[in-house]
C-alpha positions in Angstrom: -97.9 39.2 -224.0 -98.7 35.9 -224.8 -96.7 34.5 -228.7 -99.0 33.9 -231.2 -98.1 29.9 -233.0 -97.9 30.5 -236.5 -97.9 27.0 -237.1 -99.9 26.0 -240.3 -102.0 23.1 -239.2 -102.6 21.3 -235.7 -104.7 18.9 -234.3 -107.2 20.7 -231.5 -110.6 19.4 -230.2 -112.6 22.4 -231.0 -115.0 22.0 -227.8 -112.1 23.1 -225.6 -112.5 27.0 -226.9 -116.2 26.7 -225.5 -115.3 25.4 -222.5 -112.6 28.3 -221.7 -114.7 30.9 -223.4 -117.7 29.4 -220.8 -115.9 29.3 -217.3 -114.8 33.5 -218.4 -118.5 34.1 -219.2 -119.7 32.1 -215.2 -116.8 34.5 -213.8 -118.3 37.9 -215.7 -122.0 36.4 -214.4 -120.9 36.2 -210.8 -122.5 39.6 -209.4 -125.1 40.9 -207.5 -125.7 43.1 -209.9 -127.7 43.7 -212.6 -126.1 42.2 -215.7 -127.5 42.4 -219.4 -125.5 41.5 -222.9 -124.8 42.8 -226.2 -126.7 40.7 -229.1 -125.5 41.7 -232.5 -126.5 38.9 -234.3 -123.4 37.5 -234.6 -121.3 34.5 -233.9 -119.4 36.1 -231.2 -122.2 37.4 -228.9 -124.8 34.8 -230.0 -122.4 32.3 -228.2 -122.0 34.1 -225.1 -125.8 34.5 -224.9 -126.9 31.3 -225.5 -124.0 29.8 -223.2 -125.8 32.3 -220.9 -129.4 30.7 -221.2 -128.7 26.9 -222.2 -130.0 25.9 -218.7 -133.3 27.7 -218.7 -131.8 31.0 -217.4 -133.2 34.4 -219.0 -131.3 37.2 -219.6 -132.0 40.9 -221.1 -130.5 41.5 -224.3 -129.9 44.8 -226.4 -129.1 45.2 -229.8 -129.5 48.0 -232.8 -131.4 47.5 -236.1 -131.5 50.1 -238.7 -134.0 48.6 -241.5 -133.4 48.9 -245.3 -129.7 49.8 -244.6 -126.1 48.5 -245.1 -126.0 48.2 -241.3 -129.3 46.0 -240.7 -128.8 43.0 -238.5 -132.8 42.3 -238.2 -132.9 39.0 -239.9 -130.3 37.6 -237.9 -131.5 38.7 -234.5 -135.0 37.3 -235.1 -133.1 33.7 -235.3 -131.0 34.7 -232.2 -133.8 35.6 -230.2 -135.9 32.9 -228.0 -138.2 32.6 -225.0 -134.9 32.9 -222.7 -133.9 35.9 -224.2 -135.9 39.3 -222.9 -134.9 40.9 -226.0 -134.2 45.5 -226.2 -133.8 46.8 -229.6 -133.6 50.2 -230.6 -132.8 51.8 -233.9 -130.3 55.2 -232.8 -131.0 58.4 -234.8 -128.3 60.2 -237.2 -126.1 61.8 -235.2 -126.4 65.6 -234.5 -123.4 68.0 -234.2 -123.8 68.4 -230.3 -124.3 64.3 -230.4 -120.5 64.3 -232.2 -119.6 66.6 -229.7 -120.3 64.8 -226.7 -119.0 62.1 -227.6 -115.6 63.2 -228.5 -115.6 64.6 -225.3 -116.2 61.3 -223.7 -113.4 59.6 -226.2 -110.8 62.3 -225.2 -110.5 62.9 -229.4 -112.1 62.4 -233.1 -113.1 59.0 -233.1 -113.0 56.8 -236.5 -116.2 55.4 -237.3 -119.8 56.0 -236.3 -120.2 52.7 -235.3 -118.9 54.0 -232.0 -122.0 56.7 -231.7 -124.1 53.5 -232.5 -122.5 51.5 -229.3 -122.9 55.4 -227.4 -126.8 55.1 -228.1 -126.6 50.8 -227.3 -124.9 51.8 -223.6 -127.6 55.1 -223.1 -129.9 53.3 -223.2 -129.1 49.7 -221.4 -127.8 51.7 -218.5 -131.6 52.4 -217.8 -132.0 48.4 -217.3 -129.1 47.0 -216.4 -125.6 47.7 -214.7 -123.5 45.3 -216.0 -123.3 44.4 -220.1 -121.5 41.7 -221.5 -119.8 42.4 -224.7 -118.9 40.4 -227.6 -115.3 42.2 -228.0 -112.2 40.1 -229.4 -112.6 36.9 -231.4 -111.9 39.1 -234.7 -108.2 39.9 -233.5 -107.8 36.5 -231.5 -109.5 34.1 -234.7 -109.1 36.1 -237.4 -112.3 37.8 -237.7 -111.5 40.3 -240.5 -111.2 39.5 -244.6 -108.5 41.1 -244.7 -106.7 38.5 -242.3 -107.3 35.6 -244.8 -105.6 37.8 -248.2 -102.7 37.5 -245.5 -103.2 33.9 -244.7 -103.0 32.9 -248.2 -99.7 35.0 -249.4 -98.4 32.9 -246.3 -99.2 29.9 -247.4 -97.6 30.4 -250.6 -94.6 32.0 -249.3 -94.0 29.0 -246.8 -94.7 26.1 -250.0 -98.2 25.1 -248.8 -98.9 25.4 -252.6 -102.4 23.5 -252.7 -103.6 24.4 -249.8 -103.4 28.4 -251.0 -104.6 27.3 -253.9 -107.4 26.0 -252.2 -108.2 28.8 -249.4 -107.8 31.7 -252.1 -110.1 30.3 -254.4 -112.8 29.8 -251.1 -111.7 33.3 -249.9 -112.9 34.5 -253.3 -116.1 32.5 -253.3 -117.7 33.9 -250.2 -115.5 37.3 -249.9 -115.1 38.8 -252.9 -117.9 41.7 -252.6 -115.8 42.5 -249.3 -111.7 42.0 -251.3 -113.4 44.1 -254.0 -114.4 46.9 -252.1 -110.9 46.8 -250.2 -109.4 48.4 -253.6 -110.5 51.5 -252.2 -109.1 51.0 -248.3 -105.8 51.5 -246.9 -105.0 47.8 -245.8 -101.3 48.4 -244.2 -103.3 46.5 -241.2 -102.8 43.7 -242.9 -98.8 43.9 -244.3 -96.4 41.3 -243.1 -96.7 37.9 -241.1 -99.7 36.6 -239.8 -97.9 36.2 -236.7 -97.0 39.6 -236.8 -100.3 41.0 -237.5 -102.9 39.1 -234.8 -99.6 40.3 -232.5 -99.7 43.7 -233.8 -103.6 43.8 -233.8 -104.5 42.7 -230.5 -101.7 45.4 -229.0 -103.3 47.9 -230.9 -106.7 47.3 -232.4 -108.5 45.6 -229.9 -106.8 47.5 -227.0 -108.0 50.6 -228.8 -111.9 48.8 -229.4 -112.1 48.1 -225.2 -110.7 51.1 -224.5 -113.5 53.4 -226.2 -116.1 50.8 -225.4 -114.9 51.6 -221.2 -114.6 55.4 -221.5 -118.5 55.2 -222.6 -119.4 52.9 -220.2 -117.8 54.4 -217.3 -119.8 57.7 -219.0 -122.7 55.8 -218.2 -121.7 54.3 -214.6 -122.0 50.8 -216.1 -119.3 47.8 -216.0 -118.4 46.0 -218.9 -117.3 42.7 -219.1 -115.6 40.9 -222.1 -115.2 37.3 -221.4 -113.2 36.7 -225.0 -110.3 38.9 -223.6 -109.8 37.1 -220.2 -106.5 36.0 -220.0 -106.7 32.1 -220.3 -109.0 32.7 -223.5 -106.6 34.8 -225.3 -103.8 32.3 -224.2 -106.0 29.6 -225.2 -106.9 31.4 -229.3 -103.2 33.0 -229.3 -101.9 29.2 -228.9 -104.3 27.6 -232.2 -102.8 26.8 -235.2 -103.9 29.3 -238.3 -106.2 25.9 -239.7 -107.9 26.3 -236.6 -108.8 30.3 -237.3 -109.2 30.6 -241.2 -110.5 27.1 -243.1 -112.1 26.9 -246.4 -112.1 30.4 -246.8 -114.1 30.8 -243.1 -112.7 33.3 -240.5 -113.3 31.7 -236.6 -113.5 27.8 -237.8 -112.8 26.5 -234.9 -115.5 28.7 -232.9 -118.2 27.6 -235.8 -117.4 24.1 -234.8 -117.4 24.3 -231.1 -120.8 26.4 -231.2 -122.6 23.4 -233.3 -126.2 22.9 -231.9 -125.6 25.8 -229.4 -126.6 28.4 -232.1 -128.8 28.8 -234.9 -127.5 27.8 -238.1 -127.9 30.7 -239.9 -125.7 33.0 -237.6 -123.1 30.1 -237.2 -122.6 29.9 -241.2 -122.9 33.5 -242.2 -120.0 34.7 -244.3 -120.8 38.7 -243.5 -119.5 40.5 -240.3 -121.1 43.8 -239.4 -121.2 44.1 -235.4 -123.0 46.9 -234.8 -122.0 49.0 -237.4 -123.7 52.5 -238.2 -125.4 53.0 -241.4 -122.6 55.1 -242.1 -122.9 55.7 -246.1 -126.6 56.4 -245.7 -126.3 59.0 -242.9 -123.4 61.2 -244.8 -125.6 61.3 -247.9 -128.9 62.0 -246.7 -129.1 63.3 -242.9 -126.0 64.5 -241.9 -125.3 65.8 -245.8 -124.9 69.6 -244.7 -123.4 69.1 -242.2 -120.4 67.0 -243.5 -120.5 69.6 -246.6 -119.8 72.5 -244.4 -116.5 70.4 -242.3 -115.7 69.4 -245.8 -115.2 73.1 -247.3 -112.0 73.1 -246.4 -110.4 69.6 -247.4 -110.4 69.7 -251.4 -110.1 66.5 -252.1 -112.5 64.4 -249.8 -114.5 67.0 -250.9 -114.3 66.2 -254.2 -114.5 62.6 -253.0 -117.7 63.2 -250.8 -119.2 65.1 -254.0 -118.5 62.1 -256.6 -119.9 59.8 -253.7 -123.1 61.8 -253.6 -123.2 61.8 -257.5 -122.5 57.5 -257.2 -119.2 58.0 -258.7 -117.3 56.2 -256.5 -118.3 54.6 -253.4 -118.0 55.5 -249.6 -114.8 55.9 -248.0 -114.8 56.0 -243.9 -112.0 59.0 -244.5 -114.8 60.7 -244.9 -116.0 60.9 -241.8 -113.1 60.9 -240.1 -112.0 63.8 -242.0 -115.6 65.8 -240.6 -115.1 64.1 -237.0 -111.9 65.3 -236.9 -112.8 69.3 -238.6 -115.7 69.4 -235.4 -113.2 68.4 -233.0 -110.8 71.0 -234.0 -113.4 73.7 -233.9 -114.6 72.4 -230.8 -111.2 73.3 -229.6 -110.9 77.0 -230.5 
């Protein structure tokens, strides 16, 4: 395992990351087979498909949209879409009980969020095109990608006498964030304890090894490859190598892929502050859809019971343990 530099500051010509990031993405394109991508709407994917189709080549593209929710990505995969891009979008279902089932049965377990059903639905239905999909995965661990990563960041700073500069990142952190640092009152965020060093080291052992790993059991359910070009090995060298002004600046997770990416992306996906993915309109499928079912695998847990109920009443707001706590009550069943 490559060591992550926990220097503060460094001096790096940001168009290097594209060119790395490129010659994995020409390896992962080298097939005679079919090869599509995943298009979020995103920085991360957004950059691998318009490295993709910057000479005139097209290339099949599927995504999820789920309108009016806290999962919608429409707006920004109308910008991300052009006349290279043969775009497939699809907007999955609520889950059913035998959905749930199948899946943990491809996962081997409970799995943590339904985001995961969302990318089961994504790789259904792209196996009918294509056999190869190229997936956004690992610039979140690699360039700190998640809030959370910059509260860390800033104790840092502090701790190590870079006194103005916290200053200055915490009060940018709060600027664009805060929605995101308010609502982490109510998460468990030991992810995030101890060094930044530590963590990205910690994270890309665990988190992202976890991420590919559930992303290749339901492709290989499929018969379809997967290729991540962020997680080849002279990219993650290449990220694990930056200094942290080079991942979190101003209060802005992945700075230095915002700058290499410059006239290679649309504006509006380069600059946007939110990260989604492809999430699952999670909150909005336990209250309304899946509502009877989550009551009946929440009988017997008291308190996310209680939790789920004041949730329903708008009490308090949604907690993922909530679903894990149903995934994992249908698993056990399944299992007697």
């Amino acid at each position: 395992m490559y060591k992550v530099n926990d220097a503060i500051t460094g001096c790096v010509n940001p168009d290097e990351l594209l060119e790395v990031v490129d010659h994995s993405l020409q390896k992962a394109l080298d097939t005679d087979r079919s090869v599509g991508f995943c298009l979020s709407g995103g920085l991360d994917s957004t950059t691998l498909v318009k490295l993709a189709t910057r000479f005139g080549r097209k290339v099949d593209t599927f995504s999820t949209v789920f309108p009016g929710t806290s999962a919608d990505e429409s707006r920004y995969l109308v910008d991300a879409i052009d006349e290279f891009v043969d775009a497939h979008i699809i907007s999955p279902p609520p889950p059913t009980e035998s959905d749930i089932i199948t899946l943990m049965d491809i996962q081997g377990g409970p799995f943590p969020s339904l985001s995961l059903y969302v990318q089961y639905k994504l790789l259904e239905y792209a196996s009918d095109y294509v056999d190869v999909l190229i997936d956004g995965q690992g610039p979140d661990e690699l360039l700190c990608g998640y809030i959370g990563y910059q509260s860390t960041y800033v104790k840092e700073l502090f701790k190590r006498g870079y006194y103005t500069k916290g200053i200055k990142e915490g009060l940018y952190s709060l600027n664009y964030h805060w929605r995101d640092l308010l609502k982490s009152r109510y998460t468990d965020n030991t992810q995030f304890n101890g060094t930044l060093s530590d963590i990205l080291t910690r994270d890309l052992d665990t988190s992202l090894d976890l991420e590919l790993t559930w992303l290749l059991k339901t492709a290989d359910y499929f018969d379809m490859i997967v290729e991540s070009p962020y997680t080849d090995a002279d990219v993650v060298k290449y990220c694990m190598d930056l200094p942290y002004d080079m991942k979190i600046r101003n209060g802005t997770s992945k700075w230095v892929m915002r700058q290499a990416t410059r006239g290679l992306i649309p504006e509006s996906i380069r600059n946007r502050q939110t990260k989604l993915g492809f999430p699952a309109p999670e909150p909005e499928w336990m209250k309304g859809p899946m509502r009877d079912l989550v009551l009946d695998s929440l009988y017997e847990h008291p308190v996310v019971y209680k939790a789920y109920i004041n949730f329903l009443k708008g009490k308090q707001p949604y907690s993922r343990i909530m679903w894990q706590t149903v995934c994992k009550e249908l698993w056990e069943r399944s299992q007697e």
